[in-house]
C-alpha positions as CSV (number, residue, x, y, z in Angstrom):
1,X,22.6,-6.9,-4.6
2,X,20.3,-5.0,-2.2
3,X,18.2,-4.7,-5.1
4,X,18.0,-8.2,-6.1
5,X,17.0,-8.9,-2.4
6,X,14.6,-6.2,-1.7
7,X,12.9,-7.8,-5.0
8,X,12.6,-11.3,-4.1
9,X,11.5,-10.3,-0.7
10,X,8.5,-8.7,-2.0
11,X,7.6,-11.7,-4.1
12,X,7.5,-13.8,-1.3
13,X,5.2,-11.2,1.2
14,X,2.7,-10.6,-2.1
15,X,3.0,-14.5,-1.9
16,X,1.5,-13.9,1.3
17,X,-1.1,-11.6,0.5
18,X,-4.3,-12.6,-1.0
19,X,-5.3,-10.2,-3.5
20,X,-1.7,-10.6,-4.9
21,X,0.1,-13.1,-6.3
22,X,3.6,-14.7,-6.9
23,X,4.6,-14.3,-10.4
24,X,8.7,-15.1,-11.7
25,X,8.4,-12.4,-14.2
26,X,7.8,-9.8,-11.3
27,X,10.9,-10.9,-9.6
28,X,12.8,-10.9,-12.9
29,X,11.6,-7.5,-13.2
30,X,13.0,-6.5,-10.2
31,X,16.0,-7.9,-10.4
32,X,16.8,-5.8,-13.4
33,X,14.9,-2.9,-12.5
């Protein structure tokens, strides 16, 4: 669970940064991984 969160908290603050970008693959790879 910590996981999942820690994962779709980074996509959202690389949302927020402009030399990286959102992707739903990334988070889906984080989620498992």
């Amino acid at each position: 669970i910590v996981s999942i969160l820690y994962g779709i908290l980074d996509e959202i603050h690389q949302y927020f940064v402009p030399t990286r970008f959102f992707d739903e693959i990334d988070i889906f790879c984080n989620i498992i991984g």
